[in-house]
Each structure stands twice: as structure tokens, then as C-alpha cells.
FIMAR-308483 format. One line per 5 residues: number of its first residue (from 1); their letters; for each residue x, y, z of C-alpha. Coordinates in steps of 0.02 Angstrom, whole numbers, plus 50000, padded with zeros to 5 digits. Example, Ala and Ser with C-alpha at 12.3 -4.5 7.8 and 13.67 -1.06 7.14 Angstrom:
% FIMAR-308483
1	AS	50615 49775 50390; 50684 49947 50357
//
This chain:
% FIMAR-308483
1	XXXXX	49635 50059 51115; 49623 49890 51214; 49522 49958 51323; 49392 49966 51182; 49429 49791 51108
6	XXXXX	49387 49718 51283; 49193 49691 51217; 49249 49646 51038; 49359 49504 51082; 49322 49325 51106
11	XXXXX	49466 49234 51170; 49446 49051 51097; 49530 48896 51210; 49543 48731 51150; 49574 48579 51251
16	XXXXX	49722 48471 51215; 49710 48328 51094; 49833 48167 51158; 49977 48259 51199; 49990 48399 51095
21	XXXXX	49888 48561 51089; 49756 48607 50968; 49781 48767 50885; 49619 48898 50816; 49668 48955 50655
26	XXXXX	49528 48979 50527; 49552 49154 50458; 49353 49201 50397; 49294 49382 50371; 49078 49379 50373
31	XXXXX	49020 49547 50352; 48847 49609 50316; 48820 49756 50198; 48637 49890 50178; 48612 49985 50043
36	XXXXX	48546 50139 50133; 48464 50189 49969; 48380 50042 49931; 48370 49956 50099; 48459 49782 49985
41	XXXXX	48574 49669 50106; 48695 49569 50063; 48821 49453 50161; 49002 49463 50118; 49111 49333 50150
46	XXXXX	49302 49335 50147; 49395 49172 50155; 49585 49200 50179; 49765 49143 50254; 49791 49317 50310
51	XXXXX	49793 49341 50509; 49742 49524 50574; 49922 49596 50525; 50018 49681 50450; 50136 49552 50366
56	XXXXX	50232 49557 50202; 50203 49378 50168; 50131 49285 49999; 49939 49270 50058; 49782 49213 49974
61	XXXXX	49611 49301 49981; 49449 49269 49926; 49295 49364 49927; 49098 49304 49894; 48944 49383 49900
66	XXXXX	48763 49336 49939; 48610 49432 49910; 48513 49439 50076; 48327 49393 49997; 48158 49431 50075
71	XXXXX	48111 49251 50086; 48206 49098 50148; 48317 49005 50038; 48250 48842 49968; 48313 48706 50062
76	XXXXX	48454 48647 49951; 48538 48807 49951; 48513 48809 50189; 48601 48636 50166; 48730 48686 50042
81	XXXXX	48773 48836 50178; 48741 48732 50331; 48924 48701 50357; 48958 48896 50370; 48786 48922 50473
86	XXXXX	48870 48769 50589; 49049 48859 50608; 48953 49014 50671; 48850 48937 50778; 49009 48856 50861
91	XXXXX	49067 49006 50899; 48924 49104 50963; 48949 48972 51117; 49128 49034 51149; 49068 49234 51169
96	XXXXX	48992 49263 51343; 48945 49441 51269; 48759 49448 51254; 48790 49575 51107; 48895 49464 50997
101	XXXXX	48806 49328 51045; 48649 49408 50950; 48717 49476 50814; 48810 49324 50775; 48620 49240 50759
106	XXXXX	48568 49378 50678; 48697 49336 50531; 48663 49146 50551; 48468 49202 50498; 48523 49314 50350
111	XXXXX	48636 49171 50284; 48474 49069 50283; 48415 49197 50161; 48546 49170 50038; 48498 49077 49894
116	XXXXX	48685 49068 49832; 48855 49165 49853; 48890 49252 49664; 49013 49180 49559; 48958 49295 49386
121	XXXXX	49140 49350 49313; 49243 49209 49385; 49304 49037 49322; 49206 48958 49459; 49044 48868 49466
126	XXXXX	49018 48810 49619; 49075 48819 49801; 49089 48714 49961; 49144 48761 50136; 49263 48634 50233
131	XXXXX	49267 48704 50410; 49362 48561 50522; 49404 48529 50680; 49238 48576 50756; 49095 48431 50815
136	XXXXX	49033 48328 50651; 49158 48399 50533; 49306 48306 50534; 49433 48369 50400; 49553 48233 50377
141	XXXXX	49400 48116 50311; 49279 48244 50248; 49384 48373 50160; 49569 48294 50129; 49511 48101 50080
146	XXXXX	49335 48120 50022; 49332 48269 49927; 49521 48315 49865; 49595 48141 49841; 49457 48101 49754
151	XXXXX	49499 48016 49594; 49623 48178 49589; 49787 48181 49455; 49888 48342 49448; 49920 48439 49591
156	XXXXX	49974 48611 49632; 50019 48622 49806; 50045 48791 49901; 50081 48759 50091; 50204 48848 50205
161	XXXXX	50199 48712 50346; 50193 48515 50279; 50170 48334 50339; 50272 48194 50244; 50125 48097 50283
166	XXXXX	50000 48214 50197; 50125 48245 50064; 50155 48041 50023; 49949 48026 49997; 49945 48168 49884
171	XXXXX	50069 48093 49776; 50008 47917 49775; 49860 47979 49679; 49890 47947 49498; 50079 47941 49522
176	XXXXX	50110 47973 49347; 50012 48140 49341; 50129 48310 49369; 50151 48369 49539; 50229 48530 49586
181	XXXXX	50238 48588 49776; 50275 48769 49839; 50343 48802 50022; 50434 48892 50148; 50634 48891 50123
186	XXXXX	50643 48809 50265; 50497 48660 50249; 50605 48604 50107; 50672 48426 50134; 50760 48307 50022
191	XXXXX	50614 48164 50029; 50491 48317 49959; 50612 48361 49819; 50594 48168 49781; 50397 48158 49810
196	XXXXX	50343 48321 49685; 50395 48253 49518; 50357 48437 49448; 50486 48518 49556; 50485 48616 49734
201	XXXXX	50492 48797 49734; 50520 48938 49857; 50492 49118 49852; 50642 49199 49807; 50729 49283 49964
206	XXXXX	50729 49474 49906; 50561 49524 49814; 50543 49692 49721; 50388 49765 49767; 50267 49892 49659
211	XXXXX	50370 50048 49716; 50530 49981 49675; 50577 49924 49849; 50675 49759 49895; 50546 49664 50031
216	XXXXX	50594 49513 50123; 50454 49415 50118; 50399 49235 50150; 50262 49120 50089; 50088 49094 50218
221	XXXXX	49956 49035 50106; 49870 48893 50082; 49817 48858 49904; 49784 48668 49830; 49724 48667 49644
226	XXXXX	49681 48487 49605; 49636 48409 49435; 49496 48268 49462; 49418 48128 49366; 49231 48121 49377
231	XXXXX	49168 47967 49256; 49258 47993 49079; 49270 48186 49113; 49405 48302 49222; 49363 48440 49337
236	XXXXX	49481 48575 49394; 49480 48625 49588; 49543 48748 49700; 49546 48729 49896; 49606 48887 49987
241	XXXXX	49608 48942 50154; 49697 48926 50325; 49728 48740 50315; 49910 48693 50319; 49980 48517 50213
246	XXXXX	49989 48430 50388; 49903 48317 50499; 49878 48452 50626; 49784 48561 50472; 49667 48443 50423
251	XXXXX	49648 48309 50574; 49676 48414 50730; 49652 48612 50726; 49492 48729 50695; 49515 48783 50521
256	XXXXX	49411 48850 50354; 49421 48803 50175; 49336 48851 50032; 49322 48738 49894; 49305 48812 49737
261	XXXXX	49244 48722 49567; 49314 48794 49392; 49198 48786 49260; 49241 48664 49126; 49385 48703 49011
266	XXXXX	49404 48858 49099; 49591 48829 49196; 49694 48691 49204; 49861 48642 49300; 49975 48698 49190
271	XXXXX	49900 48877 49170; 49905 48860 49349; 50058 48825 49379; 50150 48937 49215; 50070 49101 49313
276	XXXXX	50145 49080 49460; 50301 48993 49401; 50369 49070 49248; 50529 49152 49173; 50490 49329 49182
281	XXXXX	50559 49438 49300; 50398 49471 49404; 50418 49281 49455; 50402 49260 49629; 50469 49081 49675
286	XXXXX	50640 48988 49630; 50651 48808 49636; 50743 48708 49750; 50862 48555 49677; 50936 48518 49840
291	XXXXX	50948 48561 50039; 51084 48535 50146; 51097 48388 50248; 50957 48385 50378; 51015 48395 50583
296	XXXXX	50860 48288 50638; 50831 48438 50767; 50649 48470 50789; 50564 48619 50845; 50555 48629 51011
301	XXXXX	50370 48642 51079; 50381 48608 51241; 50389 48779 51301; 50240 48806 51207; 50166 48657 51281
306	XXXXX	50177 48725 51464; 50150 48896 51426; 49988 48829 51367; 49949 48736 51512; 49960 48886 51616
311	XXXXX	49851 48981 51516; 49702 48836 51546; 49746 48840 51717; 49699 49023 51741; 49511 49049 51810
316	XXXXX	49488 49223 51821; 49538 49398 51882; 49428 49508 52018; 49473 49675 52034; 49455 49793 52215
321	XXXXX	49486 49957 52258; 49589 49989 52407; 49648 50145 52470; 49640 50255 52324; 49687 50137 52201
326	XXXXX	49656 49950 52138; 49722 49799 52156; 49689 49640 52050; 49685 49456 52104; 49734 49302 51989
331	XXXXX	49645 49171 52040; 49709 48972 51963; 49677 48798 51961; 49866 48742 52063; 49867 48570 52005
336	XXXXX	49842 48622 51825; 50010 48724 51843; 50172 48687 51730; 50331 48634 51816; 50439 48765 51757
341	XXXXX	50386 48948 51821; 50260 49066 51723; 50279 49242 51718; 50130 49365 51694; 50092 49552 51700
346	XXXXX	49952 49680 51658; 49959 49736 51472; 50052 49880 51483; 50144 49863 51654; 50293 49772 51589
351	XXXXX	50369 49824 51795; 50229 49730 51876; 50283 49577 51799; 50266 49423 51923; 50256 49201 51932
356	XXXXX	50087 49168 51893; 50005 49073 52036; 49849 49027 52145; 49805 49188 52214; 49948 49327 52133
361	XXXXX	49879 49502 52157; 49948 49647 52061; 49943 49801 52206; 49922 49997 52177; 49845 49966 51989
366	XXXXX	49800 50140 51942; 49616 50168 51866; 49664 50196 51687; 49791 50065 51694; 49654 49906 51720
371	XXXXX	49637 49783 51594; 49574 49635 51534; 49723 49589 51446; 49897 49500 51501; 50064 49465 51447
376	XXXXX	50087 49272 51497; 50285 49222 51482; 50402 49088 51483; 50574 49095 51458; 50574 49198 51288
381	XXXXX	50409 49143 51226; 50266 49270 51265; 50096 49263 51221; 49954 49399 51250; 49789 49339 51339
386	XXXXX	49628 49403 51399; 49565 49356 51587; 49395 49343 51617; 49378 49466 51761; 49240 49524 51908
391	XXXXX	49230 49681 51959; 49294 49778 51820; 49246 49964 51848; 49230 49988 51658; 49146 50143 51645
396	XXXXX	49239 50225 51759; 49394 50158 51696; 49366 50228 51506; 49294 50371 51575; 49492 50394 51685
401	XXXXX	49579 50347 51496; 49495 50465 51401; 49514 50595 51535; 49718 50564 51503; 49712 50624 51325
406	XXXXX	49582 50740 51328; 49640 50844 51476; 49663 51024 51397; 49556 51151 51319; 49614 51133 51172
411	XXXXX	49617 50952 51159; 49418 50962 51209; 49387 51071 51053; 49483 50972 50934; 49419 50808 50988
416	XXXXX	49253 50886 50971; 49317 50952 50797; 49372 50780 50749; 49198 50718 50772; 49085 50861 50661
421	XXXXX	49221 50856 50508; 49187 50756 50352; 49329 50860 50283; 49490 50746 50357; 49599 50882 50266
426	XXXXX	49516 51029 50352; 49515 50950 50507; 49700 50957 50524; 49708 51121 50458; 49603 51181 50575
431	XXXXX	49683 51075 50727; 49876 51154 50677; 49810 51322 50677; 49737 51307 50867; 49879 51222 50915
436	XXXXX	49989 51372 50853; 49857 51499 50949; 49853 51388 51124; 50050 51383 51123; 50065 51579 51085
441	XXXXX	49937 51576 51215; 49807 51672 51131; 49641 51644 51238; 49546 51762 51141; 49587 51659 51007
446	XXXXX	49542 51511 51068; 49364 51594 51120; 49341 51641 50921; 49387 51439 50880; 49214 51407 50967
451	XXXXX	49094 51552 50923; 49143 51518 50731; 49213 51376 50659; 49170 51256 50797; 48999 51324 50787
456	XXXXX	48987 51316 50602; 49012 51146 50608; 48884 51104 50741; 48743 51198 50639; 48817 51093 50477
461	XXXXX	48800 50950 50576; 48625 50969 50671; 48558 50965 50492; 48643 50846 50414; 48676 50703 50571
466	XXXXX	48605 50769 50710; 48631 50586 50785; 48814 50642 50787; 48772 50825 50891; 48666 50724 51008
471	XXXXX	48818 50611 51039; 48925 50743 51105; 48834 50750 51258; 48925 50591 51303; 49099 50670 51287
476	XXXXX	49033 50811 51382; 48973 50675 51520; 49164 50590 51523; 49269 50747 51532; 49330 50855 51658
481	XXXXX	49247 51008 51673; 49418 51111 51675; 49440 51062 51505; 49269 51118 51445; 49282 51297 51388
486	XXXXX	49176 51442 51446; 49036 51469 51372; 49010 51296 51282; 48896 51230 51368; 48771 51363 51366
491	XXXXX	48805 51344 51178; 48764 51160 51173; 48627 51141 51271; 48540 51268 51131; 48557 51158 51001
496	XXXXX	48494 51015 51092; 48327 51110 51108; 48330 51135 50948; 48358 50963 50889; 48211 50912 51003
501	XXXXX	48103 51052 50942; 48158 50968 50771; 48100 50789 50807; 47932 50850 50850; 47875 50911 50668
//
């Protein structure tokens, strides 16, 4: 599986701001959408404060669409999404993949395209995108004191992580208005309890989920609804995002926020805040009168610091073979190097783990077992990294992993299977009944799998996708030909005259 995500991922480093590091965080789905039936594109995007997991915390999510037109947008609605063409274009600098690299312009174009994202159904009327952190978009200035403490009253504040500083200018605007602030349990201190006149809550520890479950869960999004005065009139706002309360959120890391603008008369703060604070039972947060009296301790971040360090100090990886198998060579930058030791190993080979230095090399690698990605440690803190790295033997190398799994007869056939069904429920009927047959041993059997069903399929298929019969050939190309029954291949090669007999009418 990593071995596949080795061309999909772009690894991201930042360089350190005064003495602290500077985290990327935005968390921004862009996907682009055909209508195979009417050829129509559209672009959606998906702002959110959910990472790629599989957490049980409180998260926000919000999706958009645009309609992909036929003619550039007019030139208010390019500058009104220049911010989001600007993010993208950030990034395309960080992927050395000439793929991405294209199809991230490619989406850059379309968004150009876009005369607006859709807001029909919602209790928005217009939006606004608050990247920060990246060159000409400075958060702390642009987003937090130009556009949200603007002229703003009552708050609703939803933040797991949180600054006193940020806090204490939130609540100097229009003291008297109601503020109410919602947090991790343990954010919670005694000066916030004083600053949110509205009260602090928390979510409750135990949560009952839809099928009656008790869930441990804590809060990660990142939700500010704002009430602000504009002449002798109010407007109601909602920011969302990845953006923390904090001067790290909005002065020092990459982040995203989408500003959203509620139609007049449509919300306000208290309907705000009486669905998500309420007395019925589906309420998810408590509120918090007191905390116990704070130790001072603060989170320790030095390992996290040096750890860090070692990770910028890291150039690449080249890989040789030598005597059968491979070894691989870390090459660093020694005077970039933490004090303390760094540990680091292959993903996967916990046993070759060593000190990271100038020059480590990681002997008798086997071919399947070659990766892009590390496990960098120190002391219990471990993070996992990808390593730019020459002489990767990447074809032969997926062509050794998939050999591992598909190394039987019958695993050919119901790989093969796998990739003609459209039936997921037949498919695994199918697959348990020639798993019974190949462990009774029944080769005759197994010899009936292919002349029928198998070949059923495959004549389905040719008709239907024959993109997806002409793609078998590449399976055929990685396996071993012990695993590739009798017979089949004299069986293939017949339908792949006939799909190029077929292309020629």
C-alpha cells in the first residue's frame, strides 16, 4: 500500500520561524467532477478540520460547488478565487512529480472558469477564502484583525487549542456583547472562564453515539460565528476551518479558512449557540465553572524541536544493489544534526532501526522491502517521513510486492476475478468456493473456474470495458509464470485479437 502512495505524496517542510517550528495544517479537499453523460464539470471543494483519519472527534465540514463553465470567469469572480488559485499554486512548487505538478495547473485553470461556488439552499450569501501562512497572505492581519474583529459583538468560539492573547482581543470587542467559548477539557483555564462572559463549555466525556454506543470523544474543530456591525445594520459570520484560537493558527502556520456570510435575518448567535448548547439529552458539551489549580507546567516541545531539526537535516537516500540484495545510504547535512541522538529505520523494518547520521546505510534490504518512507524517532516521539531517494528500482520493486501476494494459482485467478466483477457480492462468492476446491485440491476444478466463470466474465467485460481486459495484460507482465494457469494465456491472447479486430470498425 505505501508502495503505491510513494507518487501520491508530497511531503511539505517548512523552515523554522524564530525559534519555534512552523507547522502545515490546512485540511482542503479540491476535487473535480465529469458528468460522463453530459460532459458538465464541476469543482468540488471541501473545507474541513478533519485530518486523513479515522478519529472520533467533534469535526466541522464544509462542502461547495462550482460549475466548471466554457468561458472564463469575469474578472471579479478570478479575483474573488485568487486566494484559493494562490494556495494551489504554492503547492504545486513543493511536488517534484511532473504528474501532480500538471494536474494541479490543470485545476488552477478550471477554477478560473468558475463564476461562483453555489450557495442555493443554505443560509449563506457569500464566501471568502483566508489561506495564511503562505507569501502575501498573512493571517493574523488579513483574516483575524481585518476581517473578524471587525466592528464584531457576539461571539461563538469553537477552538480545541487557544492563545490568551487571541482570546483577550476577541473579548475586547464590544465587551458588553455575549461571548461563549467551546474547548478541549484540558485548554480550560481559570482566566478563560473569566474572559467568555457566556460561559466555557466542553464536550461531555462519554458521548452516546447513533447505535447506542458510549464513544470517548474529544473536540478538533475550528468554528468562529461572529456577529458584525456594518453602518447601522448587523451581519452574521461563520469562519471554519483548520485555524486554531492561537498565535501559531493565525500568525505562524499554513492554514485554510473559509469565511462564510449568512444572509440577513437568517441565523443569529443565540440560535447558534441554543443548537449546540441546549438541555436535551442529545447535547454534546457541559460547561465548565471551575478548573483545578493550574501547575504552570508547559508542554514540553523540545523533543519535537530536535526531532524536527533532524528531519531538515536529512538530504536524501540512494539505493544499490549488492550481492543479491540492496542496501540504502542516508546521506545528511552533520552540522544541522540535534544534540541528543536520532533514531531511524525503513517503514516496516522496525529491526533495522539505527542513529541517524552522515552516511548510515541500511545493509541486505530485500527488493520488496524498499521504501521511500521512514520511521524518524526520539525518545518516545516518532514521526513517519518520506526521503527523497536515487536509485529506486521502482518497477521492479512493485513488480517483487505484488509477486508476494499473488504467488499461487489460485490467487492469480481471483485477483483476476476481483478485477472483471461489478458484482462485489458475487465476487466473494465465487472467491470462497475456489478457495474450498484449491484446499480439497481439486485441479480439475480449478481448470473449470477458468473455462467458465472466469471466462464469462472476460466476454462480459470485452463488451462492456474492454479498457479493463486490455489492462490485464499488465498483471500478466508482473507475475510469475508458475502462478499463471495452463491454458490462460492461449485464452487471453484471443480476446486481445478480438478487441483489436473491434477497434478497427
Amino acid at each position: 500500500m505505501y508502495s503505491l502512495l510513494e507518487q501520491s505524496i508530497v511531503q511539505v517542510t517548512l523552515q523554522a520561524k524564530g525559534g519555534g517550528f512552523v507547522n502545515f495544517h490546512p485540511k482542503v479537499w479540491i476535487i473535480k467532477e465529469t458528468n460522463p453523460d453530459t460532459d458538465a464539470q464541476q469543482i468540488k471543494l471541501i473545507v474541513l478540520s478533519r485530518n486523513l483519519t479515522g478519529s472520533n472527534d467533534l469535526d466541522v465540514v464544509c462542502e461547495l460547488i462550482g460549475k466548471i463553465g466554457t468561458k472564463p470567469a469575469t474578472r471579479k469572480a478570478q479575483v474573488k478565487h485568487t486566494p484559493l488559485v494562490d494556495f494551489l499554486t504554492w503547492l504545486i512548487a513543493k511536488a517534484g512529480n511532473r504528474t501532480i505538478r500538471k494536474n494541479m495547473h490543470s485545476i488552477c485553470k478550471d477554477i478560473d472558469y468558475i463564476e461562483r461556488f453555489d450557495l442555493t439552499d443554505s443560509p449563506f450569501e457569500d464566501y471568502e477564502f483566508f489561506p495564511m501562512g503562505i507569501p502575501g497572505y498573512d493571517g493574523y492581519t488579513k483574516c483575524f484583525e481585518q476581517s473578524m474583529l471587525n466592528h464584531a459583538a457576539e461571539m461563538l468560539v469553537i477552538s480545541p487549542f487557544l492563545d490568551k492573547n487571541i482570546l483577550k482581543q476577541m473579548v475586547s470587542c464590544s465587551p458588553g456583547a455575549k461571548k461563549t467559548l467551546i474547548t478541549r477539557h484540558d485548554s480550560v483555564t481559570k482566566e478563560a472562564i473569566k474572559l467568555f462572559n457566556d460561559g466555557v463549555y466542553t464536550p461531555k466525556e462519554v458521548l452516546t453515539d447513533k447505535v447506542e454506543k458510549d464513544v470517548v470523544v474529544d473536540l478538533h474543530e475550528k468554528v468562529y460565528f461572529i456577529r458584525r456591525y456594518d453602518g447601522n445594520s448587523s451581519y452574521n459570520h461563520l469562519y471554519l476551518g483548520s485555524t486554531n484560537a492561537t498565535m501559531n493558527g493565525f500568525g505562524r502556520n499554513v492554514e485554510f479558512l473559509l469565511h462564510l456570510k449568512f444572509v440577513p435575518y437568517k441565523f443569529s448567535y443565540e440560535k447558534c449557540r441554543s443548537e449546540l448548547i441546549n438541555d436535551s439529552k442529545e447535547c454534546m458539551f457541559e460547561q465548565v465553572i471551575s478548573v483545578p489549580e493550574e501547575d504552570g507546567g508547559k508542554e514540553d516541545v523540545t523533543n519535537e524541536l530536535m526531532l524536527r531539526q533532524a528531519i531538515s537535516a536529512i538530504l536524501q537516500a540512494q539505493v544499490r544493489f549488492n550481492d543479491g540484495s540492496y542496501t540504502i545510504t542516508i546521506q545528511c547535512q552533520t552540522n544541522r544534526m540535534p544534540s541528543e541522538p536520532v533514531f531511524l529505520y525503513p517503514l516496516g523494518c522496525d529491526g533495522k532501526e539505527q542513529v541517524l547520521a552522515d552516511g548510515l546505510i541500511f545493509k541486505d534490504m530485500p527488493l520488496d522491502s524498499l521504501t521511500e518512507f521512514y520511521t524518524i524517532r526520539i525518545r518516545d516521539l516518532r514521526r513517519l517521513i518520506k526521503i527523497h531517494t536515487e536509485g529506486m528500482p521502482t518497477d521492479e520493486r512493485d513488480k517483487a510486492i505484488f509477486r508476494s501476494f499473488i504467488n499461487t494459482k489460485g490467487k492469480f485467478i481471483n485477483y483476476l476475478a476481483f478485477m472483471l466483477t461489478d458484482e462485489v457480492e458475487q465476487y466473494i462468492l465465487e472467491s470462497q468456493q475456489l478457495e474450498k476446491e484449491l484446499a480439497n485440491d481439486k485441479t480439475s476444478s480449478l481448470e473449470q473456474q477458468i473455462s467458465t466463470s472466469l471466462y464469462e466474465d472476460m466476454v462480459k467485460m470485452a463488451y462492456k470495458d474492454p479498457d479493463r481486459i486490455a489492462s490485464i495484460r499488465q498483471i500478466v507482465e508482473k507475475a510469475d509464470e508458475t502462478v499463471i494457469p495452463d491454458h490462460f494465456m492461449e485464452m487471453y491472447k484471443t480476446f486481445e485479437n478480438v478487441l483489436k479486430q473491434i477497434k478497427r470498425l
